[in-house]
N, C-alpha and C positions, 0 to 999 in steps of 0.2 A: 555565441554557441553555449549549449547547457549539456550538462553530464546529469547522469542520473546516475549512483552507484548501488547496488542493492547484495543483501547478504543477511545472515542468517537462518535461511530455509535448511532443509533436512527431512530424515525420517526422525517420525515419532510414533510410538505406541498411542490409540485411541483412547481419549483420555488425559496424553501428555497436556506439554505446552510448549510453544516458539517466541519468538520473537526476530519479527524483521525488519530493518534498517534500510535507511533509503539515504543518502546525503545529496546534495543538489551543490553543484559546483558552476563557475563561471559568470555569462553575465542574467546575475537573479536581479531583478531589478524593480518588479513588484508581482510578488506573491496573489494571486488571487485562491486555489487551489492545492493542497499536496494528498495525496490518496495514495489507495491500494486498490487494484481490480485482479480478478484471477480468472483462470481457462481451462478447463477441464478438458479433459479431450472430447473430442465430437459436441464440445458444447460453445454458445457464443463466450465473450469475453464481457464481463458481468462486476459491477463495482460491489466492492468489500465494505470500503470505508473512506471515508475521506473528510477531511479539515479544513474550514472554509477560514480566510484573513484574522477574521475578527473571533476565531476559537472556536466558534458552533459547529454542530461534527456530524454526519451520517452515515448510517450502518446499512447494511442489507440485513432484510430479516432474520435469515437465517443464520449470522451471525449476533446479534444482537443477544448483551446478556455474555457474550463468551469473548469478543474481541476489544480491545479496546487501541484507539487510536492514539499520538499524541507527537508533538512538535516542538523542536528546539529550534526557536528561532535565530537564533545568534550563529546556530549551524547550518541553518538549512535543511535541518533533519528529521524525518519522519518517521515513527515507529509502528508495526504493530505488533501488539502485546496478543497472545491465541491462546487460551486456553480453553479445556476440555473440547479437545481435537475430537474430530468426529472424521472416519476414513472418503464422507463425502466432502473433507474441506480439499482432499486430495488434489491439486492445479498446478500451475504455472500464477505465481505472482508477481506482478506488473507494477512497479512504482509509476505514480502519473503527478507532473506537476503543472500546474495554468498561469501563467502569466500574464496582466493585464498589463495594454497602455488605453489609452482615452477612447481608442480608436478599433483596437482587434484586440486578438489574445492568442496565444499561443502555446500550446499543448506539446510536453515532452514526455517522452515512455523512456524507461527505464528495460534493461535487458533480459528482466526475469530471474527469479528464484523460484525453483520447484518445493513444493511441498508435499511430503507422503506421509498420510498417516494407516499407517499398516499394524497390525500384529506379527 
C-alpha cells in the first residue's frame, strides 16, 4: 500500500508564491514517476509538472518559466515551487506517483490541495 500526503496549498494574492509537498510513504519500491496535475472546475484534470527516475522533468506550458519541480529522494518527496501565481492557476492539486516493476506499473493519487489565487 502507498500514501500520498500533500500540503501546502492556500490562498495567494496574484503574483504571490506557493509551495507544495507531496511525501510518498510505504511500500516505494521503484520510482518510475512523481508529479503534480491540477482541476479546475468544469475543466479535465491536466498535468503541471512532473519528475521522471533519472531527474529530467516536464512542465505544462502554461506553467513553464513560473513553476519549478524538484525531489528528495531519500524522502520520497516531491515539491512544487509556484511563483508569479496567475488567478487561472486557481485548481485542485493532485500529487501522482508511478511505480514500476518489469512487468506493469502502477499509478497513485494523492488527496488534493486547493489552490486560490485571488485578490
Amino acid at each position: 500500500q502507498v500514501h500520498l500526503v500533500e500540503s501546502g496549498g492556500g490562498l495567494v494574492q496574484p503574483g504571490g508564491s506557493l509551495r507544495l509537498s507531496c511525501a510518498a510513504s510505504g511500500s516505494i519500491f521503484s520510482i518510475y514517476t512523481m508529479g503534480w496535475y491540477r482541476q479546475a472546475p468544469g475543466k479535465q484534470r491536466e498535468l503541471v509538472a512532473a519528475i521522471i527516475s533519472g531527474g529530467s522533468t516536464n512542465y505544462a506550458d502554461s506553467v513553464k518559466g513560473r513553476f519549478t519541480i524538484s525531489r528528495d529522494n531519500a524522502k520520497n518527496t516531491v515539491y512544487l515551487q509556484m511563483n508569479s501565481l496567475k488567478p487561472e492557476d486557481t485548481a485542485v492539486y493532485y500529487c501522482n506517483l508511478v511505480l514500476v516493476t518489469t512487468t506493469t506499473h502502477y499509478n497513485y493519487w494523492g488527496q488534493g490541495t486547493q489552490v486560490t489565487v485571488s485578490s
